[in-house]
Each structure stands twice: as structure tokens, then as C-alpha cells.
C-alpha positions, 0 to 999 in steps of 0.5 A: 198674821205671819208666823216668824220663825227665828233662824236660830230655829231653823238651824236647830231644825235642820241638824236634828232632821240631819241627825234622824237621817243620819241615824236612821241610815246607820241604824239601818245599814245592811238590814235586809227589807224582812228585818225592817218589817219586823221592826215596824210590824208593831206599830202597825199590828192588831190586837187579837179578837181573842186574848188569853193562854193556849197551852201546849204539852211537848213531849220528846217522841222525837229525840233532836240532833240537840237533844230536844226541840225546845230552842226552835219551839221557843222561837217560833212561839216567840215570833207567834206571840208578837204577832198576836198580842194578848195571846200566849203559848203555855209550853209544859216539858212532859214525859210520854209516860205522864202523857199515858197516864192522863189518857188511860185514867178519868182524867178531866178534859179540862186538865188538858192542853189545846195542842199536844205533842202526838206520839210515834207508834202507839195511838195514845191520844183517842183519835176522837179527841182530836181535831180534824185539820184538813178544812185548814189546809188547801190541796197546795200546801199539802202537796208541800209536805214531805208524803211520808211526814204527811201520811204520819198525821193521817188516820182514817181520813182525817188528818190528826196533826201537822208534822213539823220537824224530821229525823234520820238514821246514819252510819257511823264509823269509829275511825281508828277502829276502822284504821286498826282493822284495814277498813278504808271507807268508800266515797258516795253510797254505802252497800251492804257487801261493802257493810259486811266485810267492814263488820266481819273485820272489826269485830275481834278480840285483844288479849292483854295478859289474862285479859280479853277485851271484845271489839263488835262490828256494829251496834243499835238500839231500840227504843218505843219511839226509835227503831233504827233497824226498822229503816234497813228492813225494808223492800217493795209494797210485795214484802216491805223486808229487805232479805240481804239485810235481814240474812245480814243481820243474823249471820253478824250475830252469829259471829258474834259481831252484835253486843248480847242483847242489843235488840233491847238496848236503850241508846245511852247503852248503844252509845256508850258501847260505841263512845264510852267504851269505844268497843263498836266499830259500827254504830246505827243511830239518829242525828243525836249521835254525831252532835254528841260526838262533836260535843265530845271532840270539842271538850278534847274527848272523843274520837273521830268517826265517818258519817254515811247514809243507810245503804239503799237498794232503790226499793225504798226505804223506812222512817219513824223520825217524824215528830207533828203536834194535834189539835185536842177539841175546842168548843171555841173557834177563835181560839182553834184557829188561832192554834191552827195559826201557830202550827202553820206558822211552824211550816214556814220557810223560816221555821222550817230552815231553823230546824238546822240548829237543833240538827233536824230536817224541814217536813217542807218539799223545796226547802233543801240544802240547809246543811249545805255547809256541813258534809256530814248532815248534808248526805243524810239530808239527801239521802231523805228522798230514799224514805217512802214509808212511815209509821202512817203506813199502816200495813207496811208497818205491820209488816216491818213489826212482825219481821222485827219480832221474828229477826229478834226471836233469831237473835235470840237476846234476852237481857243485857249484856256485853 
């Protein structure tokens, strides 16, 4: 028996095929091909072998141009999710001392997360308790990593974490101070004669009536996961201190061109001083100063400042701006790897140029330019390759410690004043 269909139905048939290619091309009009995957991906995807929480303590070892990573970290977790269905990532904010707390105390491993943020300098978290990544990683994707970002994860061997996110120190300049005083910064490099003179020129007092109101040249902070002056102190494997700096140093203070006590300030202290107050012609800080300062300006406060990189010798400089997640101790291998998973995930191109909208910088080799469109960040971001040393260097740690001690013993602060 022949099947008759009614012309009317072939007429009905073909506007809708019309309408779904029609739509199909609007829907679809300048989508790049990653785009339509993600769309489909769904329809095609797997359901995990294994399905349940992995939970995943953040802690803000490293402060953010942004503040914190949470908008990034969402993201990446966001995208893991869809590709995994029945897994989630429980993210819990925690402070560094809470983090403290639950490894000094008896506390249950059961109380523990299955990823964990890992601190700067201090080894809070028994190297024991970690999982030793290397047995998920190839030659070739550790020799995409930054050395330093790698070197950080290391201990003993083992390789504790995977760093994912790095951070920088800039020079910033108070521009009308720097006018008022005759400073003309330079374009390119920075040099620490070029420093001195800017520092020696904008330190001064104003008299007004019976008042006095002291101008420093430049200002810092130090924090337990932050140390600033430890990226200027630096040199060869020999003697990891640059002199000049160091003699530079003491000789501002001893013109009364660092606010008393700044080797103990927090950063709020430094920041208000130099954009609260606007006392500090020269502040060393990371990333956070200049998108607070954008904040500033964009509200109609603030002020307008020149943003350099570090001065640099060519010997080699240091940074403790590495921020990595660890892996505690799983008896399940499933869901270890699928930890694993989502830290590789966080090393990915995409992940990785991401990091731009929280004001940090990839840990990836080859990805660069990311801040092409932005002048400030951009020359910190090159100014990267000059960094070879970082907390993972353990002797060259030691060193910068003990020369950070001694330069704040000359300093000679004790407490906090202005």
C-alpha cells in the first residue's frame, strides 16, 4: 500500500525545515566553533563513575588585583561541573589562621577537605598528608610551568600542589606629589639611582600656620604572606641580597624618608598612607594597589599615579606571589583523580587567560600578552621573566630571611607610627 501524503503536509513540512535552518543560522551567527561544543557537549556527555561532593578549602594566601579569586575559582568550577555530571565542588572561604587551627589541634581527618588552598611560607599542612601529584603530570606539562610557580609546589621530591595563579610587585608613583617635587619619571626601566633621587625629592615637610605635615618618599608593608621588599633584596646564587638596594634602603630611613615603623605595616596601613592620606610619594605594593586606586578614580576619588616595574639589575630577582592548591589523602582513587582533573583543568589556556579579570597573571609558559590592552599591567607582566627565585628556593630563602631580619633590626621600628 502506497503511503499518500496530502500536499498540504509537505507544504507544513517544508516552512518548518525552512524555519529550523533559518533559525538555526541566526542562533548560530558569529559563534566560534569552542562555543557550539559547549553547547552540545551535554547531549553527548557521561555520567561520572563517580558522583558525590569534593570539597575545597580557599584560603587567600594570595591577595588578588580583585581582592580574592572567588569570580575565577567559580568559573573553572562551574565549567568542571558540566563536564562531570553528579560531581560538585563544595568551596568553603576560610581564613589562614582557621586553616592553623585544624592542623595544630587533634582534629579528625574526616573534618578535612579533599583540596586545600597551600600557604606561602609557613608549611602549615604535614607534608604527609598530601598527595604526591607527579605520577599525574608528563615531562611536557611540567615544562609548561612557570620554574618558579613549579619550584613552590616542590618538597623534598615530591610535588605537594599545582600552582595555578601569580602575582607582582609594582612601583607606584603619587603623580601630583611627583609633579609638586619636579620628578619627571622616566620612560622604559626603572634604576635605583633614577629611585633615589625621586625618593630623597619627595620627602619634605609643609608648614601651614603651626602645623606640620610630613611627605615620605616611599612606603611598604609586610604581611606573613606578603613581603614586598624581599622582591628588591636580591642578587646571585653567591649572596641572594642586592647591596645597592639594601644601602638604599637604610640611607631613606635615615633621611627620614620611611613612615616609622613600616617594616610592621599591614597593607591597609601602607595604603592608607599613600592613598588615604596621600603622605607617600612612592608606594611598593602588589596588583591590589592599582585596581583599588582605579576603584578610587572611577567613584571620583583618588589620584593619578605611574605604575613601573621593580628595578632590575639582571641578576635575577625574587617572588613570593604564588598562589597553588594540594591534594590531602584519599584512600579513593576515583575521586583523587578526578581532583586531579579539576587542578589540571585550572592550568588550561582558557583558565589561565582568565586570570586577567581578577588582576593576576597565568603560571603557564607561552601564554603572554594577556594584558596587552592594558599599559600598566602589561609591563608587570613582562617584567615577570626577571623573577627566578621563590619561597621553593629554600636556601635562597634562607638568605633573603636573615638579610630582612638584619635590614629591620637597622631600621630600627618598633611599633607603628607616622
Amino acid at each position: 500500500m502506497t503511503l499518500k501524503v496530502k500536499p498540504f503536509t509537505l507544504f507544513l513540512y517544508a516552512v518548518l525545515l525552512a524555519v529550523l535552518l533559518l533559525g538555526w543560522q541566526v542562533l548560530f551567527k558569529n559563534k566560534n566553533p569552542r562555543d557550539l561544543t559547549d553547547l552540545l557537549e551535554p547531549l553527548f556527555r557521561k555520567k561520572s563513575e563517580w558522583t558525590g561532593l569534593i570539597t575545597l578549602w580557599n584560603v587567600n594566601f594570595i591577595e588578588c588585583g580583585t581582592g580574592s579569586n572567588t569570580r575565577w575559582l567559580n568559573l573553572q568550577i562551574e565549567r568542571f561541573e558540566k563536564q562531570n555530571p553528579g560531581v560538585f565542588i563544595d568551596v568553603r572561604n576560610i581564613t589562614p589562621s582557621r586553616v592553623k587551627m585544624y592542623f595544630q589541634g587533634n582534629e579528625r581527618e574526616s573534618l578535612l577537605p579533599d583540596i586545600i588552598a597551600l600557604p606561602v611560607y609557613e608549611d602549615i599542612i604535614p607534608e604527609g598528608l598530601l598527595v604526591d601529584l607527579h605520577e599525574f603530570f608528563g615531562q611536557e606539562d611540567l615544562k609548561r610551568l612557570n620554574p618558579i610557580a613549579y619550584n613552590h609546589v616542590i618538597r623534598n621530591g615530591r610535588m605537594i600542589g599545582v600552582p595555578y595563579m601569580m602575582g607582582a610587585y609594582a612601583i607606584l608613583f603619587n603623580l601630583q606629589l611627583a609633579h609638586e617635587s619636579g620628578v619627571v619619571i622616566p620612560e622604559g626601566q626603572l634604576d635605583f639611582a633614577f629611585l633615589d633621587s625621586a625618593v630623597r625629592a619627595m620627602t619634605f615637610t609643609e608648614k601651614k600656620g603651626k602645623t606640620e605635615k610630613q611627605y615620605y618618599g616611599f612606603c611598604t608593608y609586610s604581611t606573613p604572606y606578603s613581603r614586598p621588599l624581599l622582591s628588591i633584596i636580591y642578587g646571585d646564587r653567591e649572596k641572594i641580597v642586592n647591596e645597592s638596594a639594601y644601602g638604599y634602603l637604610i640611607r631613606w630611613h635615615n633621611i627620614g624618608a620611611l613612615p616609622s615603623g613600616m617594616m610592621d605595616f599591614s597593607y591597609n596601613q601602607a595604603w592608607d598612607l599613600f592613598a588615604g592620606q596621600g603622605k607617600v610619594g612612592i608606594m611598593l605594593a602588589s596588583t591590589r594597589a592599582i585596581y583599588q586606586m582605579r576603584a578610587l578614580q572611577q567613584s571620583g576619588k583618588g589620584f593619578e599615579i605611574a605604575v613601573k616595574a621593580l628595578p632590575y639589575d639582571g641578576s635575577g630577582m625574587f617572588l613570593d606571589q604564588v598562589a597553588a592548591f594540594g591534594i590531602l589523602r584519599t584512600d579513593d582513587r576515583i575521586k583523587l583523580e578526578l581532583c586531579v582533573s579539576f587542578l589540571k583543568g585550572l592550568l588550561e589556556d582558557r583558565a589561565q587567560r582568565e586570570l586577567k579579570t581578577v588582576g593576576m597573571f597565568p603560571v603557564i609558559n607561552g601564554i603572554d600578552d594577556i594584558y596587552a590592552d592594558d599599559p600598566q599591567m602589561h609591563q608587570l607582566e613582562t617584567s615577570l621573566k626577571n623573577f627566578i627565585y621563590g619561597p621553593g628556593d629554600e636556601e635562597a630563602l634562607r638568605i633573603l630571611e636573615n638579610q630582612y631580619d638584619r635590614l629591620k633590626q637597622q631600621l630600627n621600628v618598633q611599633g607603628v607610627g607616622h
